[in-house]
N, C-alpha and C positions, 0 to 999 in steps of 0.2 A: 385776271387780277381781282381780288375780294376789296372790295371798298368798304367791306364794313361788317363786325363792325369793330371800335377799334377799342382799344385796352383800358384809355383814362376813361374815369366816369367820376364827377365831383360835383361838388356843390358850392357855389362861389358866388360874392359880390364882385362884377365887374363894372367897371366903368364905362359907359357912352363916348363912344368918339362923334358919331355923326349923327343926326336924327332929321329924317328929311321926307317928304310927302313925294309922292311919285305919282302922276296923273289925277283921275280926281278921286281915288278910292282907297289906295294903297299907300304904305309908309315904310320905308325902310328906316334898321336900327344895322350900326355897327358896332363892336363891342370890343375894345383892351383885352384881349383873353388869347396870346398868342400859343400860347400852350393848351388850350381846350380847344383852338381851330387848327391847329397842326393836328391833333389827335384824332378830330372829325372826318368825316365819311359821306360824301353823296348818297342822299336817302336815309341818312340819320336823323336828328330832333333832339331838341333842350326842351327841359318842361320850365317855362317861365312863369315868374312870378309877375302877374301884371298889377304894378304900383309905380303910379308916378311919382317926381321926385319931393313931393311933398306926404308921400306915402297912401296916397290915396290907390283905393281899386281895390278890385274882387278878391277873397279870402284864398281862391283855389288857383291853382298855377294853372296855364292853358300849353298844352303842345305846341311845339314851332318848329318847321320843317328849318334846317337849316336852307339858308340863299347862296353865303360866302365863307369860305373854310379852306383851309390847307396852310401850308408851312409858307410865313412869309404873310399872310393876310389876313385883317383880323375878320373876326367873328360875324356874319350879317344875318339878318332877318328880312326878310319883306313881306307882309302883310297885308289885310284887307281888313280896313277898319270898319267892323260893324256890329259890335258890342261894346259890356263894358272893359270888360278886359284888354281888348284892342287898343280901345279907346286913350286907355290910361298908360300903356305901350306908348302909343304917337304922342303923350305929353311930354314923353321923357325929354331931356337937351342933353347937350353935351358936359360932360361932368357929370352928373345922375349915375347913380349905382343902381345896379339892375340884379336880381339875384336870378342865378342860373342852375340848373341838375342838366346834365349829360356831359357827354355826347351818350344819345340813349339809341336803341333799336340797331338793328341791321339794315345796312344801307345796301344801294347796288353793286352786280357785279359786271367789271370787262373781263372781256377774254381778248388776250396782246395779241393773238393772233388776227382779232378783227380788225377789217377796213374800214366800215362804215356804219352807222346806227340811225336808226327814224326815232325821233321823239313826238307825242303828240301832247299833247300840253294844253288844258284850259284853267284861266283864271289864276288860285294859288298855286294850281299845279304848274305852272312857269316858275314859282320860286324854288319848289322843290325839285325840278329835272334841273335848274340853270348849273348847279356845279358840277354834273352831270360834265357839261358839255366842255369846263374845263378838263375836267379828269381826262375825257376820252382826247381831248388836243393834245395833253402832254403825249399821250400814248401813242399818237399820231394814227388816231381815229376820227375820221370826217364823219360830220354831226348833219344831218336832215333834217330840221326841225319843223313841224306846221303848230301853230299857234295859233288857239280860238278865243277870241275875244267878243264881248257885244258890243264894241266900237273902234273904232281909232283910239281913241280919249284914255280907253283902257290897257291898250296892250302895251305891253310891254319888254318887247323885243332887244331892247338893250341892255336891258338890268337883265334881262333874262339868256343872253347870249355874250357878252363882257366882250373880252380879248380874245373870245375861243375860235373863230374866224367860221363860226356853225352858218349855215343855210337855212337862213327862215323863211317861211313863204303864213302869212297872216290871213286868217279866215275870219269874218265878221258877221254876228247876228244882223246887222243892217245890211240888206242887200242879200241875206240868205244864203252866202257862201259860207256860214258854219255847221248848215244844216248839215243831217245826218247823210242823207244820198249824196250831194253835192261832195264832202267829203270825202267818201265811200270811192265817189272816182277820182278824187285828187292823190288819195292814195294807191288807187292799184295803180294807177298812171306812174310815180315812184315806185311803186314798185317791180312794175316792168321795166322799165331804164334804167334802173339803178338799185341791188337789191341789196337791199342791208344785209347786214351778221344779226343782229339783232332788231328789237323793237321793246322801246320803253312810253311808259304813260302815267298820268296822273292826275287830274283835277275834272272829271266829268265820269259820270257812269254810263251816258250814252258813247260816250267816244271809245272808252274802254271795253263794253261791250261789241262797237263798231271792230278795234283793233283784235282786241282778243279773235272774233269771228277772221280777218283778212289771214294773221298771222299763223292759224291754221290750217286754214287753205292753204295759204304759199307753203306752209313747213317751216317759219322763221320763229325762233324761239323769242321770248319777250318776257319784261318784267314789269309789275303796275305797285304804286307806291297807294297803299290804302288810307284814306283820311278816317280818323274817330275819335268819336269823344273818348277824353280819356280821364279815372279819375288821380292812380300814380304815378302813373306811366313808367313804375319799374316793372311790373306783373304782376303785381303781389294784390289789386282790387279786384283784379276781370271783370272789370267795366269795357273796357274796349272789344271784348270777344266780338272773333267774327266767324262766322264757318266758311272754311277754305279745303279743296279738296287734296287728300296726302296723294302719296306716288301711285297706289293702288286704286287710286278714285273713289275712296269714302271722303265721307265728309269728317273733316275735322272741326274741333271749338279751339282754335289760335287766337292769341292776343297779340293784338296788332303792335301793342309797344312793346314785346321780350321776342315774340316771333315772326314780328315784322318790323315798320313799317312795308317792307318789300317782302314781296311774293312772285311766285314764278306767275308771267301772267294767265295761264291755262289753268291755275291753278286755284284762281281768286273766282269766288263768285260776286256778281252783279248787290249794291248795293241799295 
């Protein structure tokens, strides 16, 4: 099943349903736009305009992975506040009009034949795999998840796992359980008990480079969701170029928001 990407693509003021702080870093928004999140995609993005509800913040829109999407629910974000743009993002409240473009990029794909998927996930990259892990429940694909965080404080295993009844096992910079070796055997260990259909990633280059390496060895195909700047994120700046290798194994110049954000993950180079 192709999750992305999907047909509507517009340009809209919505309105703020919920605006709420999530540990001590992050901020979810939720957004009125029931028809631009039914139209959405796992591993898609809106390019947002960050201005609070007094119109303040930065001139240029910032990329946002979408969090919460599909038919039936509105639109989410979750973020890590640490600009200005972010910044002016978490002032928003309820009522605030938010100006949105997408649903943009190619998001992930299932295959209905699959039983099960590993996700590995650091930081924002939890927002961007979590609807992920709905998608593959409707489909009746059981979710693996390991989540690295540098605390307790930080993770976010809820927000990042909902209703979808996913398997998280949480890794933490304290205590050195998200180190790279320590990892390295958390995962063949999954992977010998229990072997995915696939393997999806996102928010760390050490991880990715970790999984990209495992999933080669095993033979299990994967996909890695790339972060960048970006400056329109329709493709029309090639600001976000990134080179990623085509089917032949040259290197290509792909932009991350027309011909990604997702990439097969064998196919992505280290960032």
């Amino acid at each position: 099943m192709d999750l992305g990407p999907a047909a509507l693509v517009a340009e809209r003021n919505v309105a703020v349903i919920e605006s709420q702080p999530v540990g001590r870093r992050y901020h979810r928004l939720l957004l009125d736009a029931p028809d631009l999140s039914a139209a959405s995609r796992p591993g898609q993005f809106f390019h947002l305009l960050c201005r609070d509800g007094a119109g303040n913040g930065p001139y240029l829109r910032r990329p946002m992975s979408i969090w919460r999407c599909g038919p039936g629910e509105a639109l989410g974000f979750l973020f890590h506040v640490k600009g200005k743009g972010t910044a002016a993002l978490a002032r928003l409240r309820a009522g605030d009009a938010l100006s949105v473009v997408g649903p943009l990029g190619h998001g992930f794909t299932l295959d209905p034949s699959w039983r099960r998927i590993l996700i590995l996930a650091r930081g924002v990259g939890l927002a961007t795999l979590a609807p992920l892990t709905g998608a593959a429940a409707a489909m009746g694909i059981a979710v693996d998840a390991v989540l690295s965080a540098r605390s307790q404080d930080d993770l976010m295993a809820e927000a990042f796992a909902g209703a979808s009844g996913a398997r998280v096992t949480a890794v933490f910079d304290a205590g050195g359980t998200s180190e790279v070796g320590a990892v390295d055997v958390l995962l063949r260990e999954r992977l010998a008990q229990a072997r995915p259909d696939a393997v999806f990633t996102c928010g760390s280059n050490r991880l990715f480079l970790l999984l990209q390496r495992l999933a080669a060895e095993f033979g299990i195909p994967g996909q890695v969701a790339l972060e960048q700047q970006m400056g329109c994120g329709l493709g029309m700046c090639f600001c976000c170029v990134r080179q990623v290798r085509d089917e032949h194994g040259e290197i290509a110049n792909l932009r991350v928001c027309a011909e990604g954000p997702v990439f097969d993950l064998q196919a992505a180079l280290a960032w």
